[in-house]
N, C-alpha and C positions, 0 to 999 in steps of 0.2 A: 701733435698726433692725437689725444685724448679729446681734443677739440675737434678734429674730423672727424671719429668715430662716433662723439656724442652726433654731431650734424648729419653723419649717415645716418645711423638708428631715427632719429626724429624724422629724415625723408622719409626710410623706409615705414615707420609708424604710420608718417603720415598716406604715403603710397597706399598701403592694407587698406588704412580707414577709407581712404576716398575709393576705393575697389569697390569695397564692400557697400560704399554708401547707392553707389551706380548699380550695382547690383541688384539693392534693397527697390531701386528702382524700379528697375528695367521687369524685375517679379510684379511690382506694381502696375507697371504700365501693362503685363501681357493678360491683366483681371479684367481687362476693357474701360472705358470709360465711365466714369461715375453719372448717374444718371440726376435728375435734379433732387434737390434739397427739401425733405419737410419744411414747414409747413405749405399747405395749399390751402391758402383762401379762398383760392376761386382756382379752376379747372378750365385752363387757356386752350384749345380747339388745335391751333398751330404750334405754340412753346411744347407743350404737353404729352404730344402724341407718343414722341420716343421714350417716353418716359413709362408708359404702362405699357403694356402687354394687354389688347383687348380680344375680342374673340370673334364672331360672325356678326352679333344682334348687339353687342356695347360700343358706348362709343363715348367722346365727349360733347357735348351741346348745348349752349346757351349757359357757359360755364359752370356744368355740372358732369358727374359721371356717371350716365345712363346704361344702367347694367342689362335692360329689355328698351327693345323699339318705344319710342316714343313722336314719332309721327302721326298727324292728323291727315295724313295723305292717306287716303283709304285704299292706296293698293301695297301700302307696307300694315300687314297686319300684326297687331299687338297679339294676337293669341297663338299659345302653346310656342311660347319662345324663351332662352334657359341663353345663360352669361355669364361671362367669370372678365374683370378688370383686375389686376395683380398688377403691383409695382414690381418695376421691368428687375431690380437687384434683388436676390437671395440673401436671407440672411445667416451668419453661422451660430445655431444654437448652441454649440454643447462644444466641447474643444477631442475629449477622450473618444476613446473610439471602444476602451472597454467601459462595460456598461458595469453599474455601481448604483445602487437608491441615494447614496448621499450626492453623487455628481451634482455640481448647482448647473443647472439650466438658465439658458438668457432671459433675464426679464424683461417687460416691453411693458410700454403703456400707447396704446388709441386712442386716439378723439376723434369722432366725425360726428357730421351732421346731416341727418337722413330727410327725405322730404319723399312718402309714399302718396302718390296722388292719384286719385279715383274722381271720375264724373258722379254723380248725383245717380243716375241707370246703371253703373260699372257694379258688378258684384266684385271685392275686394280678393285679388290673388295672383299669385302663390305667396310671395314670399322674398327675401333678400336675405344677406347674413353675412356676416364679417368672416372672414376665412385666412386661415395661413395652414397652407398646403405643400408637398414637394411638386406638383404639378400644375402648372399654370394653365394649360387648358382646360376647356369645358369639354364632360364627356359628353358622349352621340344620347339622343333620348333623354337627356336630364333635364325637359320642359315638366313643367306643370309642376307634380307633389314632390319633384326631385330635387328641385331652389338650385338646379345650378352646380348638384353636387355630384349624386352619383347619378344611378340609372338602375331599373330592373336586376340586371343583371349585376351590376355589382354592389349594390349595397350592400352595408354592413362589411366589407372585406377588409384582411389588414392589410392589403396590399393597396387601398385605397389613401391611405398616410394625410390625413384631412383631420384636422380642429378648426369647427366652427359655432358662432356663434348667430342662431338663428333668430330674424323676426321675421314670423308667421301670421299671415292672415286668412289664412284658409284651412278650416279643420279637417283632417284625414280620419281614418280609423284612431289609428294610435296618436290622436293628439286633444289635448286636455278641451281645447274651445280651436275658435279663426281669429282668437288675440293674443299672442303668447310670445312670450322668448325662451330659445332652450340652448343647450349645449349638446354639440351634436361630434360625436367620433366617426368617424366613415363610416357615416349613415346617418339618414334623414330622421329615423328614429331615435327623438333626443334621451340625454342620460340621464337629463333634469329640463323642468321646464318648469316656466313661473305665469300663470293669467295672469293678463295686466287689465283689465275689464275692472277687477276691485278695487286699484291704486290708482284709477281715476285716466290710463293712457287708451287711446287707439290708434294704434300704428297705419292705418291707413281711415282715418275719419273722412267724410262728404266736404267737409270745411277742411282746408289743406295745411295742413300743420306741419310744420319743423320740428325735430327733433335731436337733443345731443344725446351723445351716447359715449359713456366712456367704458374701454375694457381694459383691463388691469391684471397684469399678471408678476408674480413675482417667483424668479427661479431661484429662491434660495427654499420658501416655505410653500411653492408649489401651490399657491393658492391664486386661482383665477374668480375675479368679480365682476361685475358688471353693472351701471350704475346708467339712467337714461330721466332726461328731463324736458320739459316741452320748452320749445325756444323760440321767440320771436324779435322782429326786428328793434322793436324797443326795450323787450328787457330781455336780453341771452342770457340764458341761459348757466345757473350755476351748478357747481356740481353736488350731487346730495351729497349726506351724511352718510346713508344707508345702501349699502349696494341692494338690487334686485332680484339678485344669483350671486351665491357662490359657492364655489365648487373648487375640493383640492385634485388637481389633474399634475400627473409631470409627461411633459409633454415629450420626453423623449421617447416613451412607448408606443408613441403613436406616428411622430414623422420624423423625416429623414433631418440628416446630421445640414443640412442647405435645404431652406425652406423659405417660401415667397407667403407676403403678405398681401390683401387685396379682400377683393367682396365678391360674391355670386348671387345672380335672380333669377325668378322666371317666374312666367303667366301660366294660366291654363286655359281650358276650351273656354270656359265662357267666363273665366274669374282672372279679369284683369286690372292692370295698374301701371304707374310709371313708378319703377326703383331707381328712386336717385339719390347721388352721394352728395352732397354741394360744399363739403368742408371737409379738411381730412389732414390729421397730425399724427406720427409715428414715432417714438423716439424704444429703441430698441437696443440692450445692450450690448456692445460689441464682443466678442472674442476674434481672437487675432489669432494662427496657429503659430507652434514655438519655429522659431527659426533653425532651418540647417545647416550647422557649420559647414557644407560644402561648398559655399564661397569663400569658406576665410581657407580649405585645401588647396582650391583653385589659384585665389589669391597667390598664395606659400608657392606652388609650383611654379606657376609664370615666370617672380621672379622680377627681376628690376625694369628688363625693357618695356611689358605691359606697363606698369604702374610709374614707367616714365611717360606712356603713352597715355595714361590715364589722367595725369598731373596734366598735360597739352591739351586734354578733351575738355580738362576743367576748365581751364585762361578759357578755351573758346567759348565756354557756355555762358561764363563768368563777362564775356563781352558782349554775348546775344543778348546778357540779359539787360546789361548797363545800355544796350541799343535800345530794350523792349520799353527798358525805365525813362530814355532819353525821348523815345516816337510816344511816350504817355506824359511827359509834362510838355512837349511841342502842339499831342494835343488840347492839354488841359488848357495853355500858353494860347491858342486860337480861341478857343470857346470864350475867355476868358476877355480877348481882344473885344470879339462879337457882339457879348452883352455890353461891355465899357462903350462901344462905338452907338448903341442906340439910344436916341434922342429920349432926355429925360430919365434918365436909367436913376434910381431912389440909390439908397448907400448903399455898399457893400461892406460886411460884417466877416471879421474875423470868426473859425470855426471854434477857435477857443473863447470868444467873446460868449456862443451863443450856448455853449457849453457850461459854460458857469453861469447864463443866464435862466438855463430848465435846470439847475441840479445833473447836471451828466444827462440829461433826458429819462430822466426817473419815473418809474412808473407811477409815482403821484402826483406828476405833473401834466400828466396825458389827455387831453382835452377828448379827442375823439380821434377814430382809424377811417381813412376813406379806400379806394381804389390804387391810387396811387403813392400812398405816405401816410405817415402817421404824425397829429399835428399836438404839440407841446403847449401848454403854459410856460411863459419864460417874465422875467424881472431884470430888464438893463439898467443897472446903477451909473453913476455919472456924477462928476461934479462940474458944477455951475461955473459963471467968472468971480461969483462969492465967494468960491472955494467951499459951496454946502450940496450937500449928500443929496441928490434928488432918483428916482427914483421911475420907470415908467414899464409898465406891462406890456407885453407883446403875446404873441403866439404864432409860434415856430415851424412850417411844414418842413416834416423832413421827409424824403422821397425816399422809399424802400427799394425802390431797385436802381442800383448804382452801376447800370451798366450802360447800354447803347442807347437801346429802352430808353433808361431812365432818364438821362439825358435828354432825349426826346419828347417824352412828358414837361421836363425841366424846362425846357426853352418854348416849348408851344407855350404853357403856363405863363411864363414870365414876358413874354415878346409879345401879346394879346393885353394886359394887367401893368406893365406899367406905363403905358399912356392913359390908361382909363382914365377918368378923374370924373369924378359925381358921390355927391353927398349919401347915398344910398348903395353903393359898393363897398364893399372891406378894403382900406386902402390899405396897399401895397410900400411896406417900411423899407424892404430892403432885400439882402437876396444875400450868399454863400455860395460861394462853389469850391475846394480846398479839398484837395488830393481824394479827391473822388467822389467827396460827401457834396450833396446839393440841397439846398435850404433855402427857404423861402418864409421873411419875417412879413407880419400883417400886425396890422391893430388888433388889442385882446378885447373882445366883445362880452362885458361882463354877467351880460342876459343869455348867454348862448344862444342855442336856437332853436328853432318858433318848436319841432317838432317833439323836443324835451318839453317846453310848457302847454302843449296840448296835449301829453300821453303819459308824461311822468309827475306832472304836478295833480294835486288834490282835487276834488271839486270846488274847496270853498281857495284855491288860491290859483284859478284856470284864468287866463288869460280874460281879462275885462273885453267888454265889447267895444270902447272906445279905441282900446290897443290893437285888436284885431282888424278894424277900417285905416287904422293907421299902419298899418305893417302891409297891408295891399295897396296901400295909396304909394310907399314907399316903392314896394318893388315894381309895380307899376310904370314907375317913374322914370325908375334904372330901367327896365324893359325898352321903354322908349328913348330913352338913350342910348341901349349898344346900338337897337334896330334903326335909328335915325338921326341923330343927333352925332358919334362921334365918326373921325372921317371912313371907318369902314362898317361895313353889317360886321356883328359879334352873334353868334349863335353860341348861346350857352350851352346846349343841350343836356343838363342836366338841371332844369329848374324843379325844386320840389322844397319842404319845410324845413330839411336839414338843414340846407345847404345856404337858407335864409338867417344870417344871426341880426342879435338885437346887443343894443348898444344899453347906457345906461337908464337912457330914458324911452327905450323901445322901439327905437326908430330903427326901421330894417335896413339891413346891410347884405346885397347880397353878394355870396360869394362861393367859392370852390370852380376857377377855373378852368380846374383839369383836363376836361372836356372839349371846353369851348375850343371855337374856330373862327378868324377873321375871314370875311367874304370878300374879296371887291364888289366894288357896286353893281358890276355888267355879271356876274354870279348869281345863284340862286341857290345854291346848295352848297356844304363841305364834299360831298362825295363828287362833285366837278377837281376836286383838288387829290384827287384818290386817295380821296380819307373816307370810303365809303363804311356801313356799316350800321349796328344799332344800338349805340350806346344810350344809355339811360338808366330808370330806373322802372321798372313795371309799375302799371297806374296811370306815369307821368307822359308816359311816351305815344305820340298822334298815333293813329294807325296806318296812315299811309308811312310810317317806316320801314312797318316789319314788309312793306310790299317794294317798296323803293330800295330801302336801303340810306334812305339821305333823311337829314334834318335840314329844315330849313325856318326862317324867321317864324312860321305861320306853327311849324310843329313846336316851338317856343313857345307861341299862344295860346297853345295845346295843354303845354304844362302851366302855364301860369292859373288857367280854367280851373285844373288839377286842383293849385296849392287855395284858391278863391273857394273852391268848394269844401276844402279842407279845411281850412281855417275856421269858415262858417258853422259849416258842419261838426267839427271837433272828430272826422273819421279819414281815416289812411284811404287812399284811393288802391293800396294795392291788395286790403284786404276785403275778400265777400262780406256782405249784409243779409243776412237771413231775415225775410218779411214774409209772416203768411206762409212760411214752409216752401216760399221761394229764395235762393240765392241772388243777390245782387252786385255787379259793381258798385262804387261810389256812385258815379256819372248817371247809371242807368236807375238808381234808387230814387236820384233826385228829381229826373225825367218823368219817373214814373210818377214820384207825388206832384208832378205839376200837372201830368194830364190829368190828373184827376182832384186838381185844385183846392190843394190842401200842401201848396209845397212849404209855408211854414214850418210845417212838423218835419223837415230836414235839417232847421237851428240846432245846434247844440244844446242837449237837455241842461246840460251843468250849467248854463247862463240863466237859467229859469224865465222869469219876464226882464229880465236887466237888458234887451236891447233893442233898436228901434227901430220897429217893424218894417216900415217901408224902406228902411236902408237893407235891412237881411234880405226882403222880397228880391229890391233892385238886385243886391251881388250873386245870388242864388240864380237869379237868371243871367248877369253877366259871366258867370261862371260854365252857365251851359252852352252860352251861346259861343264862348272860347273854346271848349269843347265838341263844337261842332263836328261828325265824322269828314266832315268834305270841307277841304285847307282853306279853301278859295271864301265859302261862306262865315268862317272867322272874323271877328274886327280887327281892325287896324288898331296897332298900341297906342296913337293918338285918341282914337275913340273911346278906346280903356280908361284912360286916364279923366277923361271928360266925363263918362259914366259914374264913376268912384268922386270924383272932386262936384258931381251934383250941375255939372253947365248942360248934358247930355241927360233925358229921359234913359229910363231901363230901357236894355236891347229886345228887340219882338222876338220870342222863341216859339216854335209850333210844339204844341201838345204832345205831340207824337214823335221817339227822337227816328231825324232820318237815317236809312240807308248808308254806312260807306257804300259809295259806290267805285270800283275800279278804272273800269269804262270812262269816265269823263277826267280821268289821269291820264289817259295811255299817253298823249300827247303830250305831255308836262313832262313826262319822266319817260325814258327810255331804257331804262335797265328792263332786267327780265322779272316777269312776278313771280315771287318766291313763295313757298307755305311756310307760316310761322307754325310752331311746333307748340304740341299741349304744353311744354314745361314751360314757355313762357309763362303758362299762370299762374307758377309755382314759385320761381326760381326769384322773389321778388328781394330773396337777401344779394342777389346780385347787381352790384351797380357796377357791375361794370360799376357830383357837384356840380342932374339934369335941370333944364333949363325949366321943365315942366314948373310948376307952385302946386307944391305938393300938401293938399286938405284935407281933412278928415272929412270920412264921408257924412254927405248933409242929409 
């Protein structure tokens, strides 16, 4: 008897708990779905949209968050236009409902990365600003001196429930200069404001700058900071010492108890710009409200027949799920077949092997972050048939998104890469695939790559000129190997210096096949396989993409021109040249010192006279002439290679660079022409990675 009493009590126990657990649920589920997850590195067009809350004039584009029009289509005008992008969840600050000065307030911290972009003729305006508001839209008339916030008519009101943090480029009455940051209460009229003119920033410079910014707030001491650093693709950006503002605010006096976090812009009549976000991290303290025991009444009243019926929902859910776990290892069990089935597949590596090979993937073992993963240093230990300790380096990609996606990346990567085989690719060790994680082991390249020893090294330790003819003779080489040599075309589509590594004695490897795409023969593009699109990295990318929409072999030659000029040169093709109080591309810098026959002075100053001359002459023109705007007039990577190895004279390039012309595509390409948007010329932190006898050039 004692024995069934104890056994009821424990059902009933357990009955209650499982109520209440479905309960705690079902409160859960009726909050809506959760929307995606900080961090955003990049701002996806299609994954993205549900995610923000945008408003008439923002949008996402060219994987950034465009708070004002930023079209070069001259019948979307950029002027007197206002925007507010807010993530689509509220957050709950404050839990009490009576008001108290000691109540702690949620803290948060920001990260993003701003890119204000003006033409060279653009007068620089209005303005953008970090905001967390109860109201997610933009109000009517809040273009121009209003950034998005309020309008005429309601400025300054506390019914306006608005802290923001503004960067201003355009001077009003009441504002100190057209370069400032300030902290603004429901109003445009800030509380505090800091010139940055004397600490060396300008938020919207002629030469197109990134910038981080971090805002800081903490709700226990109510003090909000603000801290902002110029950032570029080679050395991002750290965060100061010294905030730039700060200011003690408790922010419950000013908005409501659920409040959205996001940014606001706007232009004026003649003072415009492109406000864009292109990086953006949130992590925000949660409160939870206390729970009401009116499920554990409800619970008590039901009674046994609910929470026998409860106990029966369980077994079934408890089986949906053992079905969900069984249809996800039938998948993984296929995938798994897939890879094993294709010819020449390299080893496969346990997930624990490769785990104690990086330290757990420690962040000081972190080689570099691309697009698609983030890629490790790793150390596989081993013992010989001596029975002795040996030893061998690798480096580890691991794929950050572990879903459908990722998967997708995972197999195009891998299904392209390991057949490859040529002396001048990163050859492919081995591969992981293990309850969900995907991994991809390579050779560790102990020179990294080209574009660390042209940006981050000294002048007296810059790449030798010898090294430099041999790192193009290399990729060169591989070039002509995916394009002809193995049995399909390989469009790499992201050829550029990162993605180029060097080995011990600097023989180039290239690699990062993320991108790339196998052609058949009777093909001419990925976008025939409806992979259309324009990935890349600005700089590197032909021009007839951003109009097609495809990459093809010839827009490969494109980027190779790129990294030839690059290399030479010792300059980024995706940043301007300022000559003479003109702006330059790369491309067009070097063009211009040829027409006017002095294109030596394109070398790299750091090599001084250490290289030889008519070899720089020759590549400076092979590089223009791979650059060529019209595909057709490009060489063929057989001729690349003959130019660099000295059997081939320099390529004839005319003085003058030509025309893209559209017109003489129409027929090649049938999609529809598209306008590429000004933030292409920004947005360059977005990347969206042989048989020959290969010679130093003579």
């Amino acid at each position: 008897m004692r024995c069934s009493k104890r056994m009821l009590i424990t059902f009933l126990v357990a009955s209650f708990a499982i109520m209440l657990h479905y309960a705690a649920i079902g409160a859960a589920a009726a909050e809506g779905a959760k929307p995606k997850d900080f961090p955003f590195l990049i701002f996806d067009e299609k994954t993205d949209q549900n995610t923000f809350h945008f408003t008439q004039h923002s949008s996402i584009d060219k994987g950034a968050l465009q708070l004002t029009p930023d079209s070069l289509n001259p019948q979307d005008s950029k002027e007197n236009k206002s925007g507010r992008i807010m993530y689509q969840r509220p957050y709950r600050l404050w839990l009490s409902d009576i008001y108290n000065d000691d109540d702690v307030v949620a803290s948060f911290n920001s990260t993003f990365l701003i890119n204000v972009y003006r033409e060279k003729d653009w007068d620089a305006g209005e303005g953008l600003a970090f905001l967390i508001a109860s109201d997610i839209h933009v109000p009517e008339q809040s273009q121009g001196q209003w950034l998005g916030l309020t309008n005429s008519s309601t400025d300054g009101k506390a019914t306006n429930h608005f802290v923001a943090v503004e960067f201003d480029t355009e001077k009003q009455d009441f504002d100190p200069d057209a370069n400032h940051i300030g902290l603004n209460i429901n109003s445009v009229k800030s509380n505090k404001t800091v010139s940055l003119k004397p600490l060396g920033i300008e938020i919207s410079p002629e030469t197109p700058t990134n910038y981080s910014v971090w805002v800081d707030y903490n709700g226990r001491s109510k003090v909000l900071e603000v801290y902002m650093a110029k950032d570029s693709l080679t050395n991002p950006a750290t965060k100061p010492l010294t905030p730039l503002l700060r200011e003690t605010i408790n922010l419950r006096e000013y908005l409501k108890k659920e409040s959205y976090f996001g940014f606001a812009g706007s232009t004026g009549t003649s003072a415009v710009q492109l406000n864009c976000v292109l990086k953006w991290d949130l992590k925000v303290e949660e409160f939870h409200p206390r729970k009401d025991l009116i499920w554990l009444k409800i619970a008590v009243g039901v009674g046994v027949p609910v929470t026998s019926l409860l106990l029966v929902s369980a077994v079934w859910l408890g089986v949906g799920y053992s079905n969900k776990r069984k249809r996800t290892r039938i998948e993984e069990s296929n995938v798994l077949r897939k890879l094993k089935r294709l010819p020449g597949m390299p080893r496969e590596f346990k997930y624990k092997e490769l785990k104690e090979a990086t330290n757990n993937f420690h962040e000081s073992m972190r080689l570099g972050q691309g697009g698609f993963g983030i890629v490790y240093r790793g150390s596989l230990h081993h013992k010989d048939h001596a029975n002795t300790n040996s030893s061998a380096e690798i480096a580890v990609k691991k794929f950050s998104r572990d879903n459908i996606k990722g998967k997708d990346d995972f197999m195009a990567e891998l299904t392209i890469i390991h057949r490859l085989r040529h002396k001048h690719l990163v050859r492919l060790v081995g591969w992981c695939y293990e309850k969900g994680k995907l991994l991809l082991v390579y050779d560790f390249m102990p020179n990294g790559s080209v574009d660390k020893h042209l940006y981050e090294a000294s002048s007296q330790n810059t790449l030798n000129w010898k090294h430099r003819c041999k790192i193009l003779a290399g990729v060169a080489s591989a070039l002509h190997y995916l394009q002809n040599e193995y049995d399909q075309k390989v469009v790499h589509r992201d050829l550029k210096a990162s993605n180029i590594m060097l080995d011990s004695d600097f023989n180039a490897r290239l690699g990062d096949f993320g991108l790339a795409r196998a052609l058949d023969q009777e093909r001419n593009s990925y976008a025939e396989l409806e992979l259309a699109g324009v990935p890349g990295t600005m700089g590197y990318v032909a021009p007839e993409c951003f109009h097609t929409g495809k990459a093809t072999p010839e827009s490969d030659v494109f980027g190779f021109g790129a990294v030839v000029l690059e290399i030479v040169c010792g300059r980024s093709p995706g940043i301007k040249i300022l000559h003479e109080h003109q702006q330059y591309s790369l491309i067009d810098w070097v063009w211009m010192l040829h027409r006017e026959g002095r294109i030596e002075e394109a070398v790299d100053e750091r090599l001084k006279n250490d290289y030889v001359f008519d070899e720089a002459i020759k590549l400076l023109l092979l590089g223009l002439a791979c650059s060529h705007p019209i595909a057709s007039e490009r060489p063929q990577t057989q001729a690349v290679c003959q130019i660099i190895s000295g059997t081939m004279p320099a390529p004839s390039v005319p003085p003058f660079k030509p025309a893209f012309t559209w017109s003489s595509m129409a027929t090649a390409y049938s999609s529809t022409e598209t306008v590429s948007t000004l933030s292409n010329i920004i947005l360059s932190s977005i990347t969206v990675s042989s048989s020959i006898t290969e010679e130093h050039c003579m």
